[in-house]
Each structure stands twice: as structure tokens, then as C-alpha cells.
N, C-alpha and C positions, 0 to 999 in steps of 0.2 A: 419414847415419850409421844402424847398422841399432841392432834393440833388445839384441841380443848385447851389440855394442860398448858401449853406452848401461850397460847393466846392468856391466858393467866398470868404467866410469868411475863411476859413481856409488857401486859401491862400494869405491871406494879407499880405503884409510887416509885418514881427516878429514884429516890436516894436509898428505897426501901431494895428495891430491885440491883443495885451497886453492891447493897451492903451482903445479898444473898449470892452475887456471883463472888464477891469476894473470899465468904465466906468457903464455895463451893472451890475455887483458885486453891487458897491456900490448904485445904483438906487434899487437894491429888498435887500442886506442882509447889511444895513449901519451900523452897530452893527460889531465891532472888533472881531468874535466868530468862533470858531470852536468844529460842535460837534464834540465828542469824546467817541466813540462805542468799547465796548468791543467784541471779538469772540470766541467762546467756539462750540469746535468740544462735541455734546452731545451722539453720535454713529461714529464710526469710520472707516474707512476701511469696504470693502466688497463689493462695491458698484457695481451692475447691470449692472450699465450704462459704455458705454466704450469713456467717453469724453477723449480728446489724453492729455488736459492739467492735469487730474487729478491724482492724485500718489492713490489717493482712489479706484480707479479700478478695480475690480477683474478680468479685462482685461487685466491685466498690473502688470509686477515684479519689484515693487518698494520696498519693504522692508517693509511698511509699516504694526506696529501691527495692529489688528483687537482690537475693544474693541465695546462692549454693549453696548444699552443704559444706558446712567447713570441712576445713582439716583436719587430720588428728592431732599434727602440731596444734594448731592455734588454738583448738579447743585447750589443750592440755597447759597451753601458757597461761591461760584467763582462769583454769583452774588453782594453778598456782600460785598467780595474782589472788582470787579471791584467799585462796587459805592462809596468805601470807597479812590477809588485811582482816583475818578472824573469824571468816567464814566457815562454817562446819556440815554445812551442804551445799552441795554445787548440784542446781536445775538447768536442764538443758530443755529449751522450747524447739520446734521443727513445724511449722508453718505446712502443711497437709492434711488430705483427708486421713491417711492411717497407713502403717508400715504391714506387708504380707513377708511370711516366710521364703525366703529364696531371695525377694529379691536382692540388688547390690547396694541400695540407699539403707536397710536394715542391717546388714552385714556390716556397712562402715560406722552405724552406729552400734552394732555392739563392741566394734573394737575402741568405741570413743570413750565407752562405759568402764570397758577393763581397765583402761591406761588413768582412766579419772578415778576410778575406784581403785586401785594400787597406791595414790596417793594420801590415803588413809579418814576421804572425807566421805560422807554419806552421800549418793547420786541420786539424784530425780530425774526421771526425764516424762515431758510428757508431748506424745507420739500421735494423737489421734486414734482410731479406733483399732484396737487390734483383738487379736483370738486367744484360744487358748494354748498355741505352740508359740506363738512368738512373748507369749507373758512369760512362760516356761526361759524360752531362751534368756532374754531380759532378765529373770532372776538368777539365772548362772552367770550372767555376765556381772554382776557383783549390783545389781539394783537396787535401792534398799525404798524407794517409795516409788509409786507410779501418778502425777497429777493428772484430774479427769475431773473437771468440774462438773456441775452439774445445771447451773448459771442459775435458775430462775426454780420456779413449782410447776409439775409436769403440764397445769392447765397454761400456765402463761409461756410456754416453753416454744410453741410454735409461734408465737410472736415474734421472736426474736430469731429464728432459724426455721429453714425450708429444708435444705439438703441435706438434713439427718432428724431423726427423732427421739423423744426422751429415752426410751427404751432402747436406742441406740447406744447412748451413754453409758447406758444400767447395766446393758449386757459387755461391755470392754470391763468396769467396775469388776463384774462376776470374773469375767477371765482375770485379772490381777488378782484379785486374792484368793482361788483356785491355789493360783501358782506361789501364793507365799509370799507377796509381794505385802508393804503397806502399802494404803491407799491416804489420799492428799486430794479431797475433794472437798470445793465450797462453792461459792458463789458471789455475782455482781448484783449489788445494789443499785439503783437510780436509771433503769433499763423502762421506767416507766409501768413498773409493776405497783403492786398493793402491797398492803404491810402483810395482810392474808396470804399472797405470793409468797413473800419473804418466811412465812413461818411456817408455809406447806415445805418449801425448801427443805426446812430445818427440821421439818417430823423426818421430810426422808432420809436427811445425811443419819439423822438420831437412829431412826431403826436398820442400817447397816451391820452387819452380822458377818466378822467384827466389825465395828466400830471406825471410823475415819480417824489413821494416826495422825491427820494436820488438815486442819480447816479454812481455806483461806477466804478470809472477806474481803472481797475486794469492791469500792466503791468506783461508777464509770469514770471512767476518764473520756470526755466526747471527743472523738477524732476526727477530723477536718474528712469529710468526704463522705463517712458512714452516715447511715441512717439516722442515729441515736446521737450523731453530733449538735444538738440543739437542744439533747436534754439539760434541764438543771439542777447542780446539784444536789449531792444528799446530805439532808441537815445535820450536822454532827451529833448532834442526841441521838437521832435516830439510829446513826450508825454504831453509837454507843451501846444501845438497846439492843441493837444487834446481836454483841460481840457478846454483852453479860448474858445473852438469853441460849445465846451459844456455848458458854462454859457451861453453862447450867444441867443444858438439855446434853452437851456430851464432855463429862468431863475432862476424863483423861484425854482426851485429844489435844494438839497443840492448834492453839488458833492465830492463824496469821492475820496482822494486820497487812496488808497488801496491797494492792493498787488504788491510788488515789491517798496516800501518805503525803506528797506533794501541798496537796490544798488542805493538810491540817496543823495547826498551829501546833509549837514544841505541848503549851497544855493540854489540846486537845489527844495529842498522841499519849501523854500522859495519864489521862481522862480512860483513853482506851485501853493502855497497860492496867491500869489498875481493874477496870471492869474483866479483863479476864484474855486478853491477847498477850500470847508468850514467844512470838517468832515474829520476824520481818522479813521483808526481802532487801539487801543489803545491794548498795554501790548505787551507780549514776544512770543505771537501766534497766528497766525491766520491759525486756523485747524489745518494744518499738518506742515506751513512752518514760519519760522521765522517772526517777526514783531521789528522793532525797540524799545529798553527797554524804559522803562516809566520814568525813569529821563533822560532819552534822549530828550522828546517828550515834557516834562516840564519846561525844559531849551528850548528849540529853543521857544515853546510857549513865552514863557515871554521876552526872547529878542526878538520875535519878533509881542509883545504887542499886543497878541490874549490870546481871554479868553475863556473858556470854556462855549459851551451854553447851556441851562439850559433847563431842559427836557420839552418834549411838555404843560403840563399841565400850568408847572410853564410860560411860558413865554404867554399863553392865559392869564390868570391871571394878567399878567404886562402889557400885551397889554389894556385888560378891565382898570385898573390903569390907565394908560395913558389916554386911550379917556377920562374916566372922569373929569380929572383935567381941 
């Protein structure tokens, strides 16, 4: 979908615009569901890279401890926490510029992957930039999504980061789905960008070949230290606009509502289920910045008569079920 059309769609009358993501919603996901992803920071703090939204930065005085990778225990206990509380993916974050073949920080994250994928949930991890042998590895190790946002549109993109570039991004992208990976790329809103930013974004996740299996919007969260700590934020229409111009322009993908859940009210998040977000991130953290609590998230579900959807395997499985009957 080019950026004309985009720019069209986006701005349509609010209600007129609601009515067509809805309409485009219920034609690919007619199933009442929302997946629900758990995030687990598995290295923490230190990071290389000098993105302006990130409190991870070793460019930046944010307060934030440093911690190691983990364990393979501890990962594997918070995986079984999340699954035990309804989670159907489990994301693993690692605070770096990007994992190489050989070394021994790569090696103990594939063995983090097998032991989390043996547990029967869907794994994310996203790694920073990697190639085409360590995508490879990754997808034997039982990977079933790679996230790699792509934050902004390629003109605003050096805005926000020095120490890599868009095409950076684009080429890690290429290597994952070479190797059969899905891909789980979106972007931050309220970085100080244009609406124009926001919907170049959206031409590029749109023309991906395939397709991004899950879209995350995430709105900033400013953190005490970073650059972009003094932005204000994104007005919920807009980020509403967002979400419906994003089913629109890709359907079948899953769009996460994501960072910055926090600062929106139970109707607002509601506002944005219905506009066309079918996944969250689920429990009391994502990485380093708060996340709405999980009887919080449980209660709006159920009044607002969405179910949790059921991991990849399980729902091919129900699918086969069906055509056969």
C-alpha cells in the first residue's frame, strides 16, 4: 500500500475510518481473541547503541542497573510464570548491539530458546542485528518470531539513532525471513516525528514480502535521562488512527498494542481493541518500563468479551479440525 493511499486512509472521518478498520478486523481475525505476550528483559542495561528513546543506553544517564545475562533457570521460571498466567508467547529482550555466530552470549541464548520452546509457548526474541547464519541457528532452536522494529520512516530515522542505520534494520529483517523466521516489527509513536513519519513507517512495514506476522505500536514512554525524556505525549485519537490505518494497510498481521498501555484509560484501550489491535504485552514489565498488572488486563478482557488466543501450533491444529468436519 503506497503512502497516497495511507495518507487517505488515515484521514478519514474518525468514525468513518473505525467503521472500515473494523470492518477489515473482522473479515481476517473473526474470532473474539487477543494474543497475550509476555516480556522478559534477559540482559539488561549497557547497550552500544545510542537510540534517544532507550533508558538502556550506555549513552545515556538513566539510572538504569546493568545485569547479565541470565540464567537458564531463571529465564525458564518466568516462562512458566507467564504460561501459568495465560501467556501464549514468551519475548525475550537482550540489551546489545547484536549476537555473531561462535560467540558464547549467542550459544547460551539458543539453549534459552530450546528449554522455553519445549514448554509448548511461541518464543520471540529480539537480539539486535544479526546475519544470515545466526537467523538460521535461531530458527532451529525452536524461534517462531524474530522482533526488530523499525521505530520511525527511514527520513526521520537518523533522528533518533547514530550508531546504526535504517538499512541496518532492513538487512537483519532480510536475514529472518530468509531463514523462516516470522517477523514482529512496528514502531514508537511521539519520538517527535510527523504524522507523514508515521505513515512512511507504515508504507514500509505494508510492502514487506511476507508481510510482518505482528505489529507493534508502541507509544514513548519518556525516560528520566534520555533525550526524548521531555516529550509529550501521544494524543489517544491519534494513536487510535494509528492502530485502524494499520489493520487496514496489513491485515492479517497481528497488531500489538504495546508500550505506553500504562497512560491509557480501560476505554481508551478499548477504543483501540476495537479499532483493530489483537495482542498485548502482558504482566508488570516490559524491559525496563512499567506494563499494566495482570488482574487489570483480565478484568477489561472479560468485560470486554475477548479471549485469549491460543498458541500457534494449537490454533493450526483447530484450523485442520475444522476444514475437516
Amino acid at each position: 500500500m503506497k503512502l497516497e493511499e495511507l495518507r487517505k486512509i488515515y484521514h478519514l472521518p474518525f468514525f468513518d475510518l473505525l467503521t472500515r478498520a473494523r470492518e477489515t478486523h473482522k473479515a481476517h481475525w473473526p474470532e473474539n481473541e487477543v494474543q497475550l505476550c509476555t516480556l522478559l528483559s534477559i540482559k539488561t542495561g549497557g547497550c552500544s547503541e545510542d537510540c534517544s528513546y532507550c533508558s538502556q543506553s550506555a549513552h545515556h544517564s538513566s539510572g538504569i542497573e546493568r545485569h547479565p545475562l541470565l540464567e537458564v533457570g531463571a529465564v525458564i521460571e518466568a516462562a512458566h510464570r507467564a504460561k501459568e498466567n495465560g501467556s501464549t508467547r514468551f519475548c525475550m529482550g537482550a540489551a546489545w548491539r547484536g549476537v555473531r555466530e561462535g560467540e558464547q552470549k549467542f550459544e547460551h541464548v539458543l539453549e534459552i530458546v530450546r528449554n522455553v520452546r519445549s514448554l509448548g509457548m511461541e518464543v520471540c526474541v529480539t537480539l539486535g542485528q544479526i546475519g544470515d547464519e545466526e537467523a538460521r541457528k535461531l530458527k532451529e532452536a525452536g524461534v517462531t518470531a524474530y522482533n526488530h522494529n523499525i521505530d520511525t520512516s527511514p527520513e526521520f530515522y537518523p533522528e533518533i539513532v547514530s550508531t546504526h542505520t535504517f538499512e541496518d534494520r532492513l538487512n537483519t529483517i532480510k536475514s529472518v525471513q530468509q531463514a523462516g523466521m516470522a517477523v514482529c516489527c512496528g514502531g514508537i509513536l511521539g519520538m517527535g516525528e510527523s504524522v507523514e513519519d508515521r505513515l512512511r513507517m507504515l508504507e514500509v512495514l505494508a510492502a514487506f514480502d511476507p508481510p510482518p506476522e505482528s505489529i507493534p505500536i508502541n507509544t514513548l514512554m519518556p525516560m528520566p535521562g534520555t533525550p526524548l525524556a521531555e516529550q509529550e505525549p501521544v494524543d489517544v485519537f491519534d494513536l487510535v488512527r494509528m492502530i485502524a490505518s494499520t489493520r487496514i494497510a496489513v491485515p492479517r498481521a497481528k497488531v500489538r498494542l504495546s508500550a505506553g498501555r500504562t497512560n491509557l484509560s480501560r476505554e481508551a484501550q478499548a477504543l483501540c481493541f476495537f479499532a483493530g489491535a489483537n495482542s498485548i504485552f502482558y504482566g508488570e514489565k516490559l524491559l525496563t518500563a512499567d506494563n499494566p498488572e495482570t488482574y487489570a488486563d483480565h478484568r477489561l478482557l472479560n468485560e470486554l468479551d475477548l479471549t485469549p488466543q491460543r498458541p500457534f501450533e494449537d490454533r493450526v491444529v483447530r484450523e485442520i479440525e475444522l476444514a475437516g468436519r
